[in-house]
N, C-alpha and C positions, 0 to 999 in steps of 0.2 A: 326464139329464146327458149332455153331450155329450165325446167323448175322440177330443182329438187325438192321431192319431197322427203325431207330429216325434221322429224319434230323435237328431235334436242338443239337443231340451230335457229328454231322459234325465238323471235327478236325479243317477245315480253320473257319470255321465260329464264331463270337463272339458274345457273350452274349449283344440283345440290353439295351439301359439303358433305363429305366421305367421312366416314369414319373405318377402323381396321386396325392393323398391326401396323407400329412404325417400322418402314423400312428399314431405316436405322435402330433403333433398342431393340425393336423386335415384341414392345408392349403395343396392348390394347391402346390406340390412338382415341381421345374423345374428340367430338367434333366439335368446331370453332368455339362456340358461345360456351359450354360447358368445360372445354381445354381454360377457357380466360377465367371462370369463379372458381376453378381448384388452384388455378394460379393466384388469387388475391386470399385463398383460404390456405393457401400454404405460407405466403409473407405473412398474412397477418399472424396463425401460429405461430410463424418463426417468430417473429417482433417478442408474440405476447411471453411466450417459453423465454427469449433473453432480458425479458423483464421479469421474469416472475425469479431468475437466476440470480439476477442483478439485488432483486428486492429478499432472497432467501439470504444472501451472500452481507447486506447490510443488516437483517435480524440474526444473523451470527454473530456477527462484530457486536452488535449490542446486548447478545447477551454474556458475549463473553466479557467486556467493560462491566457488566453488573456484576456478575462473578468477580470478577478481580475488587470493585470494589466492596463489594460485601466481604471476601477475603481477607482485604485490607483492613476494613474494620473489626471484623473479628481478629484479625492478628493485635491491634491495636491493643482492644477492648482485655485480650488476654494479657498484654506487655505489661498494663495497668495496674490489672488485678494481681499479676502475681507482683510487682511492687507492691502497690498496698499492701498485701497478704504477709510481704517483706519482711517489709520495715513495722507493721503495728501490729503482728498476729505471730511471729514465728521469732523462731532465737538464732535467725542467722546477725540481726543487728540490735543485741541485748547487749544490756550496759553488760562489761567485762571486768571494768575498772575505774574507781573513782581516785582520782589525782588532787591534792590540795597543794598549791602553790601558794607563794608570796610572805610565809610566815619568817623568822626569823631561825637562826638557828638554836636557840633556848627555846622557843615555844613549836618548833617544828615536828617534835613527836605525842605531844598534849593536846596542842593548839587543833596537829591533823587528826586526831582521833575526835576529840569537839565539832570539829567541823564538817566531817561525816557521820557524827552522830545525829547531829540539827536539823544537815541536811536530808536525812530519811531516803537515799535513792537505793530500791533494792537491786542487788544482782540479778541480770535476767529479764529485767523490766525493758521491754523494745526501747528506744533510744528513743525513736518519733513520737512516741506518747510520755516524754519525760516533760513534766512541767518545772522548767527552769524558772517560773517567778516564783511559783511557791515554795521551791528548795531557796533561792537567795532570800525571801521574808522570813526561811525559817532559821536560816544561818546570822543573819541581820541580830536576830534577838539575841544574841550572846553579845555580853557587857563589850567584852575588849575589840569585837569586829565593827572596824568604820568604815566598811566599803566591802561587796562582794557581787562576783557576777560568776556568774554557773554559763560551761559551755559547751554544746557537746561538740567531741572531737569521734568525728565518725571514723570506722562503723560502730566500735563497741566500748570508748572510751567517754569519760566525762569529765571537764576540768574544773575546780571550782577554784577564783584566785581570788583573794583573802588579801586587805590591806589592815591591819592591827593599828590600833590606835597607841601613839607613841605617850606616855606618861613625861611628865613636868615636873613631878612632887608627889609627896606620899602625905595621904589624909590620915589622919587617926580616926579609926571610930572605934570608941572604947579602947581595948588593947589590938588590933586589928590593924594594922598597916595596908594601906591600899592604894591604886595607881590612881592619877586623876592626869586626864592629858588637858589643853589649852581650851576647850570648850565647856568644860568642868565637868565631863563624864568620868563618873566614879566608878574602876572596874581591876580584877585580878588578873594581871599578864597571865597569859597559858606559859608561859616558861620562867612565872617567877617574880618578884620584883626588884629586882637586880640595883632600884633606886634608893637609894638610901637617905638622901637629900635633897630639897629641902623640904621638911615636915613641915603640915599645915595643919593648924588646930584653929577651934572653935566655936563661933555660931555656924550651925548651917546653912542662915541666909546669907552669911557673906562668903560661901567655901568658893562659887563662882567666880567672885572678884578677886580671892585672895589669887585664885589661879590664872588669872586677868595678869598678877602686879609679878607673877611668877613667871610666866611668861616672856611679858616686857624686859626684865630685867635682864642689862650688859652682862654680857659673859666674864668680866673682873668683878661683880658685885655679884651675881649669882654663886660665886664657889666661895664666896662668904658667907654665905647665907646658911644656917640650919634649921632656926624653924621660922613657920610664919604663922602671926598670931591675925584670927579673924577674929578683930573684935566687934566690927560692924562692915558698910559697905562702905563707908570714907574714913574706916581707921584700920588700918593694913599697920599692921609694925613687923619688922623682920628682927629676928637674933640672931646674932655675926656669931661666928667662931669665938670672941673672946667674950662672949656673956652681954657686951655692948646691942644697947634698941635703939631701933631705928623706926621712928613713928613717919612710914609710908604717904599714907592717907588712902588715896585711889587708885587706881592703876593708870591715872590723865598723868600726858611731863611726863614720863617715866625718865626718857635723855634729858631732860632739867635737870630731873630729883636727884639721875647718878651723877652727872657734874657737879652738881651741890653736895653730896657726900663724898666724892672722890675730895672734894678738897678742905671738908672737915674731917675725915678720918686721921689724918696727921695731930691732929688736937688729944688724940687718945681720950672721950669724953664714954660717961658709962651713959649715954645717951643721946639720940641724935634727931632734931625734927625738922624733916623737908617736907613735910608735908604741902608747905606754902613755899615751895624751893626759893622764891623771891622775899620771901624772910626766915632765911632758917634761922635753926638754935640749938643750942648745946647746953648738956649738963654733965654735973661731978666733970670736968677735964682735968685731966691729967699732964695738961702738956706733951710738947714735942719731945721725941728721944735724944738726950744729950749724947 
């Protein structure tokens, strides 16, 4: 038997591992165990670099959302201000022009100078800071206005519409002629008093009621009528066209009291009392016309 002696084919012994140039690349080959922890140091790099990309790429986005909304609010915050700045600081939407409606046409050029005078709204005053209750409480104050409401008509108009209180009868005070409408407010038409009947004289605690019985009164017994005498609150007497009294009473029954004189006026009497329409009465008659 023949024995070689090779102490590289020594059974304990193991084949060392090489290191050199790869055959192939042509780089510096590491040996085994150091080839394998540049291989777990190069994935793990790799991993950590497309996280750290991943995670740059998501603090982009988020700061760009914060920009955008902070942009947004600042756009906002401006849109706001220059409204405000608008409307209560600047004369892009200053009154331009005060409008009164609702007057008639006698009092349409008196009545509208009154009631831009009352109302106090200067030209130029921003529109948003117009205080429309205290222009209508100051229009309110003038005798002959029963109703007003101020409104603005943007951007640079304002309307104020005026409803005038309609008169009934004309008061005497002293020599003085004056309108009194159905509620017994005593006040001078802005265009006149155009009423010439029926006159109402007086006590002046009963000027209310007499305008109560002036009121009430049918339209065929009203245009008889010329004056009316207050002599108290349950004695109304009316004077007809022909100098003929008619002792009223109250302004209660009124469509009694005219049924009851529509059918004593045929009597021709220089005096008439329905006051108790369910017992009238007459005096001085004159009879029916033959």
């Amino acid at each position: 038997m023949t024995v070689i002696d090779n102490p590289s084919l020594d059974g304990d012994s193991v084949p060392a591992l090489t290191s050199g140039p790869d055959p192939e690349t042509g780089n510096e080959r590491a040996a085994g165990p150091e080839r394998k922890v540049r291989r777990r140091r190069f994935r793990f790099t790799r991993r950590r670099r497309r996280r750290r990309a991943v995670a740059d790429r998501w603090v982009a986005r988020a700061q760009r959302r914060r920009w955008w909304r902070l942009a947004s609010v600042v756009l906002v915050v401006a849109l706001i201000g220059g409204a405000v700045w608008a409307a209560w600081f600047s004369s892009l939407l200053a009154v331009h022009q005060v409008s009164v409606i609702g007057l008639s046409d006698e009092g349409e050029l008196v009545g509208g100078q009154e009631v831009r005078s009352a109302a106090s709204i200067p030209a130029g005053m921003p529109i948003a800071r117009l205080d429309t209750a205290s222009a209508q409480a100051r229009v309110l104050e003038l005798p002959w206005v029963a109703s007003v409401e101020v409104r603005r008509a943007w951007p640079q108009d304002v309307v104020i519409a005026v409803t005038e209180r309609s008169p009934v009868a004309v008061v005497m005070q002293g020599e003085e002629r004056r309108g009194v409408d159905a509620e017994g407010n005593i006040f001078d038409p802005p265009g006149g008093l155009w009423l010439t009947d029926p006159i109402i004289r007086g006590d002046e605690s009963a000027i209310a009621e007499a305008v109560k019985v002036a009121s009430s009164l049918p339209a065929d017994v009203e245009k008889r009528v010329r004056v009316i005498q207050a002599v108290s609150v349950d004695d109304i007497r009316l004077e007809l066209g022909n100098k003929s009294i008619v002792r009223w009473g109250n302004s209660q029954e009124a469509e009694f009291k005219a049924e009851v004189l529509r059918s004593l006026l045929p009597r021709r009497a220089q005096a008439y009392d329905v006051s108790a329409p369910s017992l009238p009465a007459t005096f001085g008659e004159k009879g029916p016309k033959k």
